[in-house]
C-alpha positions as CSV (number, residue, x, y, z in Angstrom):
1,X,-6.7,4.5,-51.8
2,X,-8.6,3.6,-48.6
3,X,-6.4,2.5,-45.3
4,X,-8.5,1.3,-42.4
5,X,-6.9,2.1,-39.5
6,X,-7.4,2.0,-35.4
7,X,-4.6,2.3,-33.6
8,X,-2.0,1.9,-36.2
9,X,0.2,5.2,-35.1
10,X,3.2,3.7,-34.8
11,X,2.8,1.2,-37.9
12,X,1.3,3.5,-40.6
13,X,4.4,5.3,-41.6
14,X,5.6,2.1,-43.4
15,X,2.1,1.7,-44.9
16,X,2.7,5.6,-46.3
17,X,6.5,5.3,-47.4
18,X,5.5,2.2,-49.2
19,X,2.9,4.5,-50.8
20,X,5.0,7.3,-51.3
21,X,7.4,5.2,-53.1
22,X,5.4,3.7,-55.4
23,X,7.0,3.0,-59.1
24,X,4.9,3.7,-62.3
25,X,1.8,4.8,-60.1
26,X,-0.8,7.1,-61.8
27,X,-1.7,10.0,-59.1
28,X,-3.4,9.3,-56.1
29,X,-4.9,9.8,-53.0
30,X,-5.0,8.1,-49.4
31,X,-7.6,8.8,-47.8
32,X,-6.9,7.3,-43.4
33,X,-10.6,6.1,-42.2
34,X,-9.7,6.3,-38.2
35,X,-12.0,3.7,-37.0
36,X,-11.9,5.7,-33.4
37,X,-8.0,5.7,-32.5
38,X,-6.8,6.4,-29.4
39,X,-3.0,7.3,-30.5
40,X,-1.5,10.5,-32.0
41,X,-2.4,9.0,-35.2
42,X,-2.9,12.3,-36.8
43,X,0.7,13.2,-36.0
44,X,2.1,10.0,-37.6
45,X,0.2,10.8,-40.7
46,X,0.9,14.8,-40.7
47,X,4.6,13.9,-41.4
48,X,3.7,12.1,-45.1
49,X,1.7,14.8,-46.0
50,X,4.4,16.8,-48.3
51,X,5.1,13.1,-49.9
52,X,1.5,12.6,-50.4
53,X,-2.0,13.4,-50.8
54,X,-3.1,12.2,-48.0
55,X,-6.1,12.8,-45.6
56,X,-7.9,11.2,-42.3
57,X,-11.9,11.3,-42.3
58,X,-13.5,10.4,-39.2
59,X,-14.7,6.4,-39.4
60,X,-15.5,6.5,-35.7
61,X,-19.8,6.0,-35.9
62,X,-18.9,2.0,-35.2
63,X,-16.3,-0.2,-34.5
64,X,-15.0,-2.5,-37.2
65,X,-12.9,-3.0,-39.9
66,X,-16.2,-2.8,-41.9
67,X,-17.2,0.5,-40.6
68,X,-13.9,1.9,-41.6
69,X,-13.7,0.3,-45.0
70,X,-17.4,2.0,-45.8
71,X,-16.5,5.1,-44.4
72,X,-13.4,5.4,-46.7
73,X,-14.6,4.4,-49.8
74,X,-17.5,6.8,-49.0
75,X,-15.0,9.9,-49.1
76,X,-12.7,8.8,-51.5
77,X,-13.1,11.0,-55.0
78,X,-12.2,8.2,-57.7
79,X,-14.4,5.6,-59.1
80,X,-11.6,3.3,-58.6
81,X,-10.7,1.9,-54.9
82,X,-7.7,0.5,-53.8
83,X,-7.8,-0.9,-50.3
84,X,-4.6,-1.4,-48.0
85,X,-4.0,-1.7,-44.2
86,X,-2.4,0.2,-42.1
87,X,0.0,-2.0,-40.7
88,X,0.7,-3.7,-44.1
89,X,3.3,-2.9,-46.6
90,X,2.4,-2.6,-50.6
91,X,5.1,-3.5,-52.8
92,X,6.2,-0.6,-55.0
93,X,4.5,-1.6,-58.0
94,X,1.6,-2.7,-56.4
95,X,-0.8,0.7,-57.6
96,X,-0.1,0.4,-61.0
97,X,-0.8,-3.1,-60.8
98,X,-3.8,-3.0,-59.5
99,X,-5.3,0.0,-61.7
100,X,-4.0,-1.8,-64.6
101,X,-6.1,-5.0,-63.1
102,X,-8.7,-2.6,-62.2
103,X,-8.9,-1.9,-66.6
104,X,-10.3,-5.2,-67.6
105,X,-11.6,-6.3,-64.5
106,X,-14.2,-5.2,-61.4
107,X,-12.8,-6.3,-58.8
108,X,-9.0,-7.7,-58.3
109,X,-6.2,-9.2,-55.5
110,X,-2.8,-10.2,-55.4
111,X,-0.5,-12.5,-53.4
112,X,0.2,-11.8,-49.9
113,X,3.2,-12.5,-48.2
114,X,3.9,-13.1,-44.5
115,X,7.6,-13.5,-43.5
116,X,9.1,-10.3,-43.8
117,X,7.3,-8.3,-41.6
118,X,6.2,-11.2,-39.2
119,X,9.0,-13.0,-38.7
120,X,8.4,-16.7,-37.1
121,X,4.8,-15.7,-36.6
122,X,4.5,-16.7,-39.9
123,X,4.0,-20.1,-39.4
124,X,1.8,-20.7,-36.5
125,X,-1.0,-19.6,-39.0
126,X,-2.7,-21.8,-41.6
127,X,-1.8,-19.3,-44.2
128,X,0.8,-19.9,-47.2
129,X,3.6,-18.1,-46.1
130,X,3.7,-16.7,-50.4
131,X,0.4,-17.3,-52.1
132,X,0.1,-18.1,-55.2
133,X,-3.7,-17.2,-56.7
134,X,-7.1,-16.2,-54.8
135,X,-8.5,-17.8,-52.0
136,X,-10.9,-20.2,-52.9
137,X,-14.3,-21.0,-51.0
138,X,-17.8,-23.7,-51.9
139,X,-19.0,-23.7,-55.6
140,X,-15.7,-22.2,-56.9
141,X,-16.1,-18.9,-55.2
142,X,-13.1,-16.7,-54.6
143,X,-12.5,-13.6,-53.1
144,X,-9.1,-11.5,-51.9
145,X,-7.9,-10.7,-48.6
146,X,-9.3,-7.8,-47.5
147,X,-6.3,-5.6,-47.0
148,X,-4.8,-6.3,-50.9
149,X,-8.1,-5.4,-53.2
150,X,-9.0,-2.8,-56.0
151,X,-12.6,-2.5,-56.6
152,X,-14.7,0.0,-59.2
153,X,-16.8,1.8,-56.6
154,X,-20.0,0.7,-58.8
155,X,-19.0,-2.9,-57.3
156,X,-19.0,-1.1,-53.7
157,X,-22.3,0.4,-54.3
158,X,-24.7,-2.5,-55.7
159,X,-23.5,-5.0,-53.1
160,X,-24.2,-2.6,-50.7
161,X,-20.4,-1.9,-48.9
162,X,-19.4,-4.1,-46.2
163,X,-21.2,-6.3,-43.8
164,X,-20.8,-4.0,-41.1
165,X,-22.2,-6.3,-38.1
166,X,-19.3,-9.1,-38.5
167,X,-16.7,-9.5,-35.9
168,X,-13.2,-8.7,-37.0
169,X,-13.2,-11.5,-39.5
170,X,-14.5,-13.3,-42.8
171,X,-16.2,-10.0,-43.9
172,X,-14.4,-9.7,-47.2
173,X,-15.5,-13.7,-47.9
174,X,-19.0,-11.8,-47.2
175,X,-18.4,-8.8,-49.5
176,X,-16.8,-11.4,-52.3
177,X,-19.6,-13.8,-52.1
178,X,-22.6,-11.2,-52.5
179,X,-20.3,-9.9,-55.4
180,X,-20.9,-13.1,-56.8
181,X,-24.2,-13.4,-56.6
182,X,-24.5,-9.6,-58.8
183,X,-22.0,-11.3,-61.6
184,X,-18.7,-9.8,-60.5
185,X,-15.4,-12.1,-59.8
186,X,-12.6,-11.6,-59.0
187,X,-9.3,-11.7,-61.2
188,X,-5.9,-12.8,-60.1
189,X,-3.0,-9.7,-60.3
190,X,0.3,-11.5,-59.5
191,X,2.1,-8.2,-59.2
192,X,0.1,-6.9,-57.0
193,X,1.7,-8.2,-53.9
194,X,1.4,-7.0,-50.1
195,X,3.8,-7.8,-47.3
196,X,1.3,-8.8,-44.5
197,X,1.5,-8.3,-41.1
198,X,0.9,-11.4,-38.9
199,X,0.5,-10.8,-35.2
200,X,4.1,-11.0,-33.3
201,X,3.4,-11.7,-30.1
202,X,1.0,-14.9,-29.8
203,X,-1.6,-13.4,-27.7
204,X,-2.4,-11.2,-30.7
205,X,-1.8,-14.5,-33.1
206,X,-4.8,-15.9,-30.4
207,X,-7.0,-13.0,-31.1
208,X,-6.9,-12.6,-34.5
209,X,-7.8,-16.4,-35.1
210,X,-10.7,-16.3,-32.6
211,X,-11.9,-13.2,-34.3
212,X,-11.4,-15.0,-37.8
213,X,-13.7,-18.0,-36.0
214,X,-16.3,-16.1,-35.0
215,X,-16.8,-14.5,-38.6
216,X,-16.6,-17.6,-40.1
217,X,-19.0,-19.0,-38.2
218,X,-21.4,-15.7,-38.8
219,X,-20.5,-16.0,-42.9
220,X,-21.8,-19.4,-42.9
221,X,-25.1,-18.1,-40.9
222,X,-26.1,-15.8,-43.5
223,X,-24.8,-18.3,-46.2
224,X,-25.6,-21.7,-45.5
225,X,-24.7,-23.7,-49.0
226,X,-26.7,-26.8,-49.7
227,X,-23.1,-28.8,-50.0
228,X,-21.9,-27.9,-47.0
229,X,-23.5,-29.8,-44.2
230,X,-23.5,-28.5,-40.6
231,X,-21.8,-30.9,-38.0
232,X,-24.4,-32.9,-35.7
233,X,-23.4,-32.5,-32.0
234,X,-22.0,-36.1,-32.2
235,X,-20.0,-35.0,-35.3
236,X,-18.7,-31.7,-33.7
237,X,-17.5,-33.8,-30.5
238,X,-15.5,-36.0,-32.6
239,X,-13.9,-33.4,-34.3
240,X,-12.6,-31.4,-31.2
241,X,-11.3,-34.7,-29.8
242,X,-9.4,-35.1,-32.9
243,X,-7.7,-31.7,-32.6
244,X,-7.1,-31.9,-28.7
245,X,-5.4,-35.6,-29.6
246,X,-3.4,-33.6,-32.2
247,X,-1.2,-31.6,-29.7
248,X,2.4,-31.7,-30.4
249,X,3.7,-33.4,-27.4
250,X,6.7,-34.1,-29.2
251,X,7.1,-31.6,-31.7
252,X,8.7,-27.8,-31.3
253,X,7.6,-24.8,-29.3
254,X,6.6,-23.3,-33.0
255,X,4.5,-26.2,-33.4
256,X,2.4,-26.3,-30.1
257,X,1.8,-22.5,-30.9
258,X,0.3,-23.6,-34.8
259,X,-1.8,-25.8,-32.8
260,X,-3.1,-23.2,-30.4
261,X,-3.8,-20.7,-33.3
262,X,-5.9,-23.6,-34.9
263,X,-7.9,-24.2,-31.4
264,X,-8.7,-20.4,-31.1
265,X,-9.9,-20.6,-34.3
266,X,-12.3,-23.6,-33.0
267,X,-13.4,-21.5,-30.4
268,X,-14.2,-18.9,-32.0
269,X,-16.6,-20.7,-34.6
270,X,-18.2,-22.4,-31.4
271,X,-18.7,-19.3,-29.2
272,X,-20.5,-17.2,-31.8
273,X,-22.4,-19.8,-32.9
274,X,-23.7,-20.4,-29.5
275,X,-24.7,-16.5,-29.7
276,X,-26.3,-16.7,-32.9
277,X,-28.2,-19.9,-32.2
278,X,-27.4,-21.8,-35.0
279,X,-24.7,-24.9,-35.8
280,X,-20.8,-24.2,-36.2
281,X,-19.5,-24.9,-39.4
């Protein structure tokens, strides 16, 4: 078990009692990759440590999600991987789910869902508030989000860990896709499900989808599929006008927020791909 963590001191204990009260779970360990926190994290995780086997390894050589997933899974001591996050809550059958997943299959997900922990927040993001199945990408790829997967740590090693140079966003797509391209796929584990933590406040809802933007639009550098076209500048312009005309003049204060989640996300795509000198997608 491998939680990625940066300044999650005050949010982890949920993650842990969620773990500790797992149902049907085989034993395991947890190992906290502290991607350079700032917090008393290290206290918040010293009071679990009678309920479980849990450790913190230092993940502080770079900053990222990436990083701290690597640096995990690199000290963990079983061939199979679970990954959660740290502000995130498992449901209590969602270990022995995923190991039994984890029998047949290399690499497996489960549904998120969003309300419960994030309240109205829930809806200003283009995410189904209970999925259903994995996300799906071009050419029938799909991966799982990157805080509900199980991989066998041979997976891990031949694609080569995590892209570690992505902004905080579309890195799992990454890891998924490369998967791909070695063979492995992803199955479905409808048990398996995670309570997921949308941002509450909506300058955090802001960041998040910027940050999702900008790793989209650095996936689609390194992966350019032949069916998907990049905008012309004539295109792109169109498009933007279409999504400033689509502001909720007359809808509700939840709505004008969906549509400012949307636009950061626009941003996002734009301003990185202005850095890396190549189209938005």
């Amino acid at each position: 078990m491998v939680i990625p963590t940066y300044n999650a001191a005050h949010l982890i204990g949920e993650q842990l009692g969620a773990l500790a009260a797992q149902v049907g779970a085989p034993d395991f360990e947890v190992v906290v990759a502290d991607n350079g926190s700032t917090d008393d994290l290290a206290a918040a995780v010293g009071l679990w440590t009678e309920r479980l086997d849990v450790r913190i390894v230092d993940a502080s050589r770079g900053r990222g999600v990436s990083v701290a997933r690597n640096v995990g899974i690199g000290h963990a001591t079983s061939d199979r991987i679970l990954i959660c996050d740290a502000d995130d809550r498992v449901a209590p059958g969602w270990i022995a789910a995923m190991m039994c997943g984890l029998d047949d299959h290399p690499l497996v997900s489960g549904p998120i869902e969003t309300t419960l922990l994030s309240g109205r927040s829930a809806t200003w993001v283009p995410i189904d508030q209970r999925t259903t199945g994995l996300f799906e990408t071009w050419g029938g790829r799909t991966y799982g989000l990157g805080g509900n997967v199980g991989l066998r740590c041979e997976v891990w090693e031949r694609v080569g860990g995590y892209d570690e140079t992505y902004p905080a966003g579309a890195e799992e797509i990454d890891f998924a896709w490369r998967a791909h391209d070695l063979g492995y796929r992803f199955a479905y584990v409808e048990e398996a499900l995670v309570h997921y933590r949308i941002r509450t406040d909506l300058k955090g809802v802001l960041r998040q989808q910027y940050n999702s933007g900008r790793g989209t639009t650095t996936l689609y550098s390194k992966f350019r599929p032949a069916e998907v076209s990049p905008k012309s500048v004539r295109r792109r312009i169109h498009h933007e006008l279409l999504l400033l005309r689509r502001f909720p003049w007359l809808g509700s204060a939840d709505d004008r927020r969906s549509w400012l989640t949307l636009m950061a996300f626009e941003a996002g795509k734009l301003v990185e791909a202005r850095n890396l000198g190549c189209p938005a997608p």
